[in-house]
C-alpha positions in Angstrom: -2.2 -7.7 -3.6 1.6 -6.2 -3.2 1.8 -5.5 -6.6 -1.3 -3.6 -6.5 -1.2 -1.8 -3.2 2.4 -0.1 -2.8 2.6 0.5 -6.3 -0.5 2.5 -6.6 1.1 4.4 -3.4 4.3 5.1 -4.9 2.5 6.8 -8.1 -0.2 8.7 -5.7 2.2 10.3 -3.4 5.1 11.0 -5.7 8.0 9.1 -3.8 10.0 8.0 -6.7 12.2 10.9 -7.0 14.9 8.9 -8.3 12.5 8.2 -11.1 12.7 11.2 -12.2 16.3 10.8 -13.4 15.0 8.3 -16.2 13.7 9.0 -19.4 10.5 7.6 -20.6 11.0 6.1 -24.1 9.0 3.6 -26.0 8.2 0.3 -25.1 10.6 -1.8 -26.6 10.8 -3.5 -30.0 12.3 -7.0 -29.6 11.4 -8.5 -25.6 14.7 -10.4 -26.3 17.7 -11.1 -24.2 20.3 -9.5 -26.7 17.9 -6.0 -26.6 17.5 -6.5 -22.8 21.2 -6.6 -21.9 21.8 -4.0 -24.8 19.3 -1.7 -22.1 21.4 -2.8 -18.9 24.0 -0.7 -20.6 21.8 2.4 -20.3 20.6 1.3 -17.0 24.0 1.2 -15.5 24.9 4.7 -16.8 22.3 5.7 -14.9 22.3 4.0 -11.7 26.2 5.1 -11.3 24.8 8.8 -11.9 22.4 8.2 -9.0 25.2 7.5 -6.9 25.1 3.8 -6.9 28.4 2.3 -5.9 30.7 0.9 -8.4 31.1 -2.1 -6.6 27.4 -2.9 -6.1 26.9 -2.0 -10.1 29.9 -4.3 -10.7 28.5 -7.2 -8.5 24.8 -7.0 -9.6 24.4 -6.6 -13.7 26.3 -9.6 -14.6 23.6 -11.4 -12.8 20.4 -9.9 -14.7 18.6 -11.7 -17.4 15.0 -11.1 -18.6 12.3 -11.9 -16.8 9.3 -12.4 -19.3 6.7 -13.7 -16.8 7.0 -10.3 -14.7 6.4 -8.7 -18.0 2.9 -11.3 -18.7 1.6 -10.3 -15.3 2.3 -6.4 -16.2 0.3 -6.4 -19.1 -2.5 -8.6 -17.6 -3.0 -6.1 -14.7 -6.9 -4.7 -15.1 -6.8 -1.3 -16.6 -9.0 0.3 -14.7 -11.6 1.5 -16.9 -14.5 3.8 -15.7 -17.2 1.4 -17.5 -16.2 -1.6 -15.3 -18.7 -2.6 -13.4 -18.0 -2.1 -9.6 -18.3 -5.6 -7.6 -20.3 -6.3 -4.1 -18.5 -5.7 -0.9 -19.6 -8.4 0.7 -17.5 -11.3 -1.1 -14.4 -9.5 -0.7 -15.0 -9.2 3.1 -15.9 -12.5 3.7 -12.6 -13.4 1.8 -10.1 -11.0 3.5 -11.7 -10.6 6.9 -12.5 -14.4 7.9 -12.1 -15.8 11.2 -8.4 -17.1 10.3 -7.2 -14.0 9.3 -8.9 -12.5 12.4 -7.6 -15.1 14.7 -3.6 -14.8 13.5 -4.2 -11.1 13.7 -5.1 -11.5 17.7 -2.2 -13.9 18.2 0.4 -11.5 16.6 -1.1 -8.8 18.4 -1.2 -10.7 21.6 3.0 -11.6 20.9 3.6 -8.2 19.4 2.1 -6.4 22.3 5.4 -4.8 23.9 6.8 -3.4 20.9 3.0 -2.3 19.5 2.6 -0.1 22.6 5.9 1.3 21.9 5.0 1.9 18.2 1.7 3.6 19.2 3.3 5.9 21.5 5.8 7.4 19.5 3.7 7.3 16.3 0.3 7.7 17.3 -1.0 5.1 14.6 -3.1 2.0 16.3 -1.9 -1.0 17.1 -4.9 -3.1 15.8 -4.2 -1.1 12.2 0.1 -1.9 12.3 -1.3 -5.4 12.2 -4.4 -5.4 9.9 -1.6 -4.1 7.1 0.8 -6.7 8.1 -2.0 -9.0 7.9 -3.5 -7.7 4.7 -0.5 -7.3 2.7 1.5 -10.8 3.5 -0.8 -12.9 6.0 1.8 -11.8 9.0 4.6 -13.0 7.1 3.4 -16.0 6.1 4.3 -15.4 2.8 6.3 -12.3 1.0 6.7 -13.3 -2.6 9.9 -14.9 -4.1 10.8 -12.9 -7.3 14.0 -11.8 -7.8 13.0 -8.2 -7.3 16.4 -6.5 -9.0 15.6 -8.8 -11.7 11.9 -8.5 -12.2 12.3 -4.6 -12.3 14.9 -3.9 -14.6 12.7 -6.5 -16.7 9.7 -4.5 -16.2 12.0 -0.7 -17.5 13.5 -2.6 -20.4 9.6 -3.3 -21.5 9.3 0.7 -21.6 6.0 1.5 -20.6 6.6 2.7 -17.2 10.3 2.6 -17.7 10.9 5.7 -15.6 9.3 3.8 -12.3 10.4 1.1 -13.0 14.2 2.0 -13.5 13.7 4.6 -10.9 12.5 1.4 -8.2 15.7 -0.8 -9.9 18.2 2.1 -9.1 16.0 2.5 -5.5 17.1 -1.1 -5.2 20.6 -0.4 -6.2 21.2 1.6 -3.0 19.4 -1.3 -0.8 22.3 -3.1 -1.5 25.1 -0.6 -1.0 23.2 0.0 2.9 24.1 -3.5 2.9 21.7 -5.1 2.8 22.3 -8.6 0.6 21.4 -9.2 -3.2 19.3 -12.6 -1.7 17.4 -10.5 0.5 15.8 -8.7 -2.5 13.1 -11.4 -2.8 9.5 -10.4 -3.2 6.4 -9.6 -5.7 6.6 -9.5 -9.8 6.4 -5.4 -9.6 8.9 -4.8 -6.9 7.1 -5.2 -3.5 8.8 -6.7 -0.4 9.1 -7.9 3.0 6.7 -7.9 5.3 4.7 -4.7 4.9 4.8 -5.0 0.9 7.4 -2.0 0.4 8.5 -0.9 -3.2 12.9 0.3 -2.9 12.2 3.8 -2.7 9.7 3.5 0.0 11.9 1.2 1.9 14.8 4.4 1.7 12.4 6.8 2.7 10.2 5.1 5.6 11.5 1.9 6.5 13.0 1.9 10.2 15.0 0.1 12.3 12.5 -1.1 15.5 14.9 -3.1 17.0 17.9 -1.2 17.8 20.0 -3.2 15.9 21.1 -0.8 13.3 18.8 -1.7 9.9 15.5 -1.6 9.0 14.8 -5.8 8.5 11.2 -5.8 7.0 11.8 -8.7 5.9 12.5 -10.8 9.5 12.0 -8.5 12.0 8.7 -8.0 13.3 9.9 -5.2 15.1 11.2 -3.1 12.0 8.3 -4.2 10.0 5.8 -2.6 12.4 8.2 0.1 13.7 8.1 1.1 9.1 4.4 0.4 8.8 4.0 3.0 11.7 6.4 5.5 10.1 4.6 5.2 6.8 1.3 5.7 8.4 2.7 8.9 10.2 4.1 10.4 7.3 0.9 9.5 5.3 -0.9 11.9 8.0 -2.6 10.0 10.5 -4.5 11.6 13.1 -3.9 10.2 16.6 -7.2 9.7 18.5 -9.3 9.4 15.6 -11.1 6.3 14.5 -11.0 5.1 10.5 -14.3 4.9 10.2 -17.5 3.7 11.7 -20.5 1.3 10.1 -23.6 2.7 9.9 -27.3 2.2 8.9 -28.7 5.4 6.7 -32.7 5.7 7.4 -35.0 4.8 4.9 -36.1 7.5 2.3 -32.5 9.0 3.1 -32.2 12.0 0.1 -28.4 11.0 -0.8 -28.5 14.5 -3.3 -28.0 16.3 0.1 -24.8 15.1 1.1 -23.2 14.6 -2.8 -19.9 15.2 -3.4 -19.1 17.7 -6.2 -15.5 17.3 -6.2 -13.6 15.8 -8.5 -10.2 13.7 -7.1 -7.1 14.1 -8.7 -6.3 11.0 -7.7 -7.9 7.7 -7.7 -11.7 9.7 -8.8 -13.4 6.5 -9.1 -12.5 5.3 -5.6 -13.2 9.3 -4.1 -16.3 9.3 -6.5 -18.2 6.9 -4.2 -17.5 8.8 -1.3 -20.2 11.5 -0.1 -19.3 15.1 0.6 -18.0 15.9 4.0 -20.1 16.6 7.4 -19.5 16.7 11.2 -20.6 13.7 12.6 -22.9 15.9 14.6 -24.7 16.5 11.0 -24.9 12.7 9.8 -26.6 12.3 13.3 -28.7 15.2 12.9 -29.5 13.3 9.4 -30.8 10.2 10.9 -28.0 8.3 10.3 -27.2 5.5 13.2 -24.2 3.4 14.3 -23.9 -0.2 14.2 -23.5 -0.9 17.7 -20.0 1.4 17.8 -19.8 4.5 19.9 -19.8 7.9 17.9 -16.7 9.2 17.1 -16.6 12.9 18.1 -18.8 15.5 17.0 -16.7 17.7 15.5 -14.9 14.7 13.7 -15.3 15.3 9.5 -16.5 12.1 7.9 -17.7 10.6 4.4 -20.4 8.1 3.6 -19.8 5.1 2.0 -22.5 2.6 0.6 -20.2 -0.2 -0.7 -23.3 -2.8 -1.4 -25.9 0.2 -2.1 -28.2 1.6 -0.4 -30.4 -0.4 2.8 -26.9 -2.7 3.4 -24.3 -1.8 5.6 -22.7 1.7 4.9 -19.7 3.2 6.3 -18.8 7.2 7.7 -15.0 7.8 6.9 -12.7 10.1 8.6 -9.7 11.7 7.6 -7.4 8.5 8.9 -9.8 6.3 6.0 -7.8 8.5 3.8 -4.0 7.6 5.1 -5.4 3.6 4.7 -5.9 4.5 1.0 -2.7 5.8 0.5 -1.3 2.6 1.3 -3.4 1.1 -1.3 -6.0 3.0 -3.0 -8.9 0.8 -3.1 -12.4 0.9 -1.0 -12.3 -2.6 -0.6 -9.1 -2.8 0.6 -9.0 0.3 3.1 -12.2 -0.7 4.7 -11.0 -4.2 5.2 -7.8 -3.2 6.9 -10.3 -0.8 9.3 -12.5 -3.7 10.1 -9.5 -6.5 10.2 -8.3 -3.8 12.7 -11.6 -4.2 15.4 -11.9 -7.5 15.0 -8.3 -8.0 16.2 -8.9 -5.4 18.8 -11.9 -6.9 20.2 
């Protein structure tokens, strides 16, 4: 899931500015060691024009060598295509919202508590949601990933296909280390995705915080930065204090879904947006017929989306704008409405 989630973020909301410093070139010829140190010359150039410390240049590229597996799971990554066919909801639920999820999720929130209320007040973002992310993207910590992460992503811009992220994220990492914080540290997924909320380098140097006063942003053993950053990314995403992600819903029988289409074409992720409806008060999807779950109504004057995940007559979904930060975490339905209901299960 890391590779997939903060990746996908970091190409939605444009936050690799140091990429831009990288040229995009052709994959490379020869996946060899001899072509892949020939690249670390390249690479070094540019990390020292990026401001990168000599001495963190000096200590770090004598220690690279290729990575080919990082490379494997790049290329086997699903592509995405508009003629896949789109999966049941249900399966995925069961997997990622099961009663041991939910039960660590209530026990981190229960020993969390303190520093969750503090989080909340100065960002406005819900407890429950700081840990249905946490919980989502590493299982509360339980595990992070144990890739080399300087090494898996100059690997990943020597094979050239994304070189400009992916050199972009290496240099990113670069300047991890001259904030001190240690080469061994730099542990996490194949693509570049670490610590506890799943960051890639350049998200870590823009929204990463320090939640314990102690000076650094330690996402990767402090619970206290990790959900202090998650909060911080949530805020800068856009979340809307006061407003729930979403509510379930039943839609009545006969329900004309041409009414409520959306005509809109997203410039990013369309085929997740695509499944969405257009937008309405939640005074109109009332006035529609449509009914909550059991949940109170979220405000009247509150925008939301419909969402049918398993088709119509199962369980559907009205999104508000706060859906819409969850996705820029990780732009998938699946995912985004998992977090949401991880979040009231742990709440409850």
């Amino acid at each position: 899931m890391w590779a997939k989630s903060i990746l996908s973020s970091a190409l939605r909301r444009g936050a690799l500015t140091i990429a831009a410093m990288t040229a995009v070139t052709t994959p490379a010829c020869a996946q060899d060691e001899a072509g892949f140190q020939a690249y670390l010359a390249q690479l070094r150039t540019q990390a020292l024009a990026a401001g990168v410390t000599a001495r963190t240049v000096d200590s770090v590229f004598p220690t690279l060598t290729l990575n080919e597996r990082v490379i494997a799971l790049d290329r086997a990554q699903p592509g995405g295509g508009t003629s896949s066919t789109i999966p049941a909801f249900a399966p995925y639920k069961a997997q990622h919202v099961d009663a041991a999820r939910i039960g660590r999720g209530r026990e981190t929130y229960r020993a969390q508590r303190g520093r969750l209320q503090r989080i909340e007040r100065e960002t406005g973002v819900p407890e429950s949601i700081m840990v249905a992310i946490w919980g989502h993207e590493t299982n509360y910590g339980s595990y992070t990933g144990n890739f080399d992460i300087l090494r898996s992503l100059a690997s990943l811009a020597y094979e050239g296909r994304r070189r400009s992220l992916f050199a972009g994220e290496f240099i990113a990492g670069l300047k991890i280390v001259d904030r001190g914080i240690s080469r061994e540290q730099l542990k996490g997924s194949w693509a570049g995705a670490m610590g506890n909320p799943q960051f890639l380098p350049s998200i870590y140097l823009r929204l990463a915080r320090d939640g314990d006063g102690d000076g650094r942003a330690d996402i990767w053993n402090s619970p206290a930065d990790t959900l202090a950053s998650i909060g911080n990314y949530f805020t800068n995403a856009g979340w809307r204090s006061g407003q729930p992600w979403g509510v379930a819903v039943s839609v009545p029988q006969g329900f004309d879904r041409s009414q409520v289409r959306n005509r809109l074409v997203s410039p990013r992720c369309p085929r997740v947006f695509e499944r969405h409806s257009g937008w309405r008060t939640i005074a109109e999807w009332r006035g529609l017929g449509v009914m909550t779950q059991g949940a109170s109504w979220p405000a009247d004057h509150v925008m939301a989306t419909l969402l049918e995940p398993d088709g119509p007559g199962a369980t559907a979904y009205l999104l508000t704008s706060n859906y819409r930060v969850i996705l820029d975490y990780n732009c998938s339905n699946f995912y985004a409405l998992s977090v949401g209901l991880l979040a009231d299960a742990v709440e409850r």
